[in-house]
C-alpha positions in Angstrom: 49.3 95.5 265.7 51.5 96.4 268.9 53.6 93.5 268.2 55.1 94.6 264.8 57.1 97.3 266.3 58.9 94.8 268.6 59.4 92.3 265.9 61.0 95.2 263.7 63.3 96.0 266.8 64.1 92.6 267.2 64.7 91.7 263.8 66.8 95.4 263.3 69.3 93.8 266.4 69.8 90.4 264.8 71.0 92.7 261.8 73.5 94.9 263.7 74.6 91.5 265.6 75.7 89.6 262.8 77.3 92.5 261.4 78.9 93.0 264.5 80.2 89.4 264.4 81.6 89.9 260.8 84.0 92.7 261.1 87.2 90.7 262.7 87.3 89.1 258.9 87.1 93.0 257.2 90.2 94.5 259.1 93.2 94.7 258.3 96.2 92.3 259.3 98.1 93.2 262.0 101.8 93.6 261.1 103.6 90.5 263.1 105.6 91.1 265.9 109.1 90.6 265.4 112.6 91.6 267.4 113.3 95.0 265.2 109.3 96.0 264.7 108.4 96.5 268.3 104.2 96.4 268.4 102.5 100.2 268.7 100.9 100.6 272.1 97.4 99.9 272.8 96.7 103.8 272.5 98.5 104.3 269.7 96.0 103.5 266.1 98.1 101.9 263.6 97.9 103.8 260.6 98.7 101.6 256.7 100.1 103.8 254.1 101.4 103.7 250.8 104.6 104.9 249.9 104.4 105.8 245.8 107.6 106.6 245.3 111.5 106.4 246.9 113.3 109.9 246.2 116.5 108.5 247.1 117.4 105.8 249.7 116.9 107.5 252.9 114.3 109.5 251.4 111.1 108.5 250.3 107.3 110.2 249.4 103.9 108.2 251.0 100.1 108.7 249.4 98.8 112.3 250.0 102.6 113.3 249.0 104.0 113.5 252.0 108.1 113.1 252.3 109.7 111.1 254.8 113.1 111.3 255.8 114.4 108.1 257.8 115.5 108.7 260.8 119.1 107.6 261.9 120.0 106.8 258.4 122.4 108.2 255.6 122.5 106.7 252.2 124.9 108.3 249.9 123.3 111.2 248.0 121.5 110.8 244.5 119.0 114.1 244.2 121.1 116.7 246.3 121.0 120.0 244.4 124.7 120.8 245.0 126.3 117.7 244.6 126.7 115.0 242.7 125.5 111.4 242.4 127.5 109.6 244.9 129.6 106.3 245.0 126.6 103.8 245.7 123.8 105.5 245.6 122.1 104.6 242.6 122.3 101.3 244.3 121.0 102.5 247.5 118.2 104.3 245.9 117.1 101.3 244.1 117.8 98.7 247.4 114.9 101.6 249.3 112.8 100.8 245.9 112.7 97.3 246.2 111.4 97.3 249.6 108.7 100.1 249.8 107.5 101.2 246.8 104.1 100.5 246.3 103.9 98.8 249.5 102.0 99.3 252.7 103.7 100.8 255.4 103.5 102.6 259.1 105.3 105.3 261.0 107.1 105.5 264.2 108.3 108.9 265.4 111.4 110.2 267.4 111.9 113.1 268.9 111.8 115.7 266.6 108.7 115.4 263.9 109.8 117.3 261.1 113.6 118.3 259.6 114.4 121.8 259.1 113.4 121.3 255.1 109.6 120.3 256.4 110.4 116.3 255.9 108.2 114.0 258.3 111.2 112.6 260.3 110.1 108.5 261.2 110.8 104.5 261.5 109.4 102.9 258.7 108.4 99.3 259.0 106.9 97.0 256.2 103.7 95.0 256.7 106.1 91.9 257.4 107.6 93.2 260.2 110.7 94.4 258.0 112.3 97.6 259.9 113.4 100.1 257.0 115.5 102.1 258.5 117.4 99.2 260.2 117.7 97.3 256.8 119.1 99.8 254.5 122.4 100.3 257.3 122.4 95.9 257.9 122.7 95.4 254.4 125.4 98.2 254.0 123.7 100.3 252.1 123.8 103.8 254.3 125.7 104.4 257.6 124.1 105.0 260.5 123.5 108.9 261.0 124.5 109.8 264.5 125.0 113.7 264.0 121.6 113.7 266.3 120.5 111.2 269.4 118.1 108.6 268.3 116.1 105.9 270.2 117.9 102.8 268.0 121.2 104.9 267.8 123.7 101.9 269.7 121.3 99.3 266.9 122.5 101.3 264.5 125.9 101.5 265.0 126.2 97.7 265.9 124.4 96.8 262.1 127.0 99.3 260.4 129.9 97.7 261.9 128.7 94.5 261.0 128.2 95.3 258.0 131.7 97.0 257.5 132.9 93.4 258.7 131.0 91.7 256.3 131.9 93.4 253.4 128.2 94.3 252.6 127.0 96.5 249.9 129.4 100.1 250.4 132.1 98.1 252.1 132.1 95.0 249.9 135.2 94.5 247.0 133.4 95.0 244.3 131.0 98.2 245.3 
């Protein structure tokens, strides 16, 4: 009879060890590493959310409603209260669509956390590597916003003027 508690032990850690051996296949992928999505440090958890909807294209609202202002970017304004839609930004707006909503994505921070109108203030990369924030400005669809220091500033500035050059999205003939 003193045997059946051991068994029960022993049969309880051959449970919890082949559990144990499953749960690399239940996590989630890690985003790869590329030059613009620098990998967040060991002590840093890497938190997945869903942005559900793009306000305007440097603007956009993840799950639990939070908004998100990216950081170093300005896309030509479609929502401001006191002024109207701008040259290029409907196109903006939908170019920031196209690439986050409804997808996964993480947040990097700067300096300052919030804006003064309560916005989280962040790097947004995609679950491909694809950094956001870095995107909109190469494909010339926002300038780089430099009225504040920012970690990817000089990046920024070299992906505007390359756009400019290549006559990408606000610079190009037709826009």
């Amino acid at each position: 009879m003193r045997s059946r508690p051991l068994v029960r032990l022993l049969i309880v850690a051959a449970i919890l060890a082949a559990a144990a051996s499953l749960l690399p296949v239940f996590r989630s992928p890690s985003p790869p590493t590329t030059r613009t999505a620098p990998a967040a440090p060991f002590s840093q958890v890497v938190l997945w959310r869903i942005c559900e909807r793009v306000i305007d294209g440097d603007t956009i609202v993840l799950d639990g409603q939070e908004r998100v202002r990216l950081i170093g970017v300005d896309t030509p304004e479609t929502k401001h209260p006191r002024k109207p839609v701008e040259h290029f930004g409907k196109e903006a707006s939908a170019f920031t669509r196209r690439l986050v909503e409804g997808h996964r994505v993480r947040l990097e921070y700067d300096q300052a956390r919030r804006d003064r109108y309560g916005r989280t203030r962040a790097y947004v990369y995609l679950e491909d590597g694809t950094f956001l924030n870095a995107e909109i400005i190469r494909q010339g669809y926002g300038h780089a916003y430099t009225r504040f220091p920012f970690r990817h500033m000089e990046e920024f500035r070299s992906y505007e003027r390359e756009a400019r050059e290549g006559s990408r999205g606000l610079w190009g003939g037709g826009a």
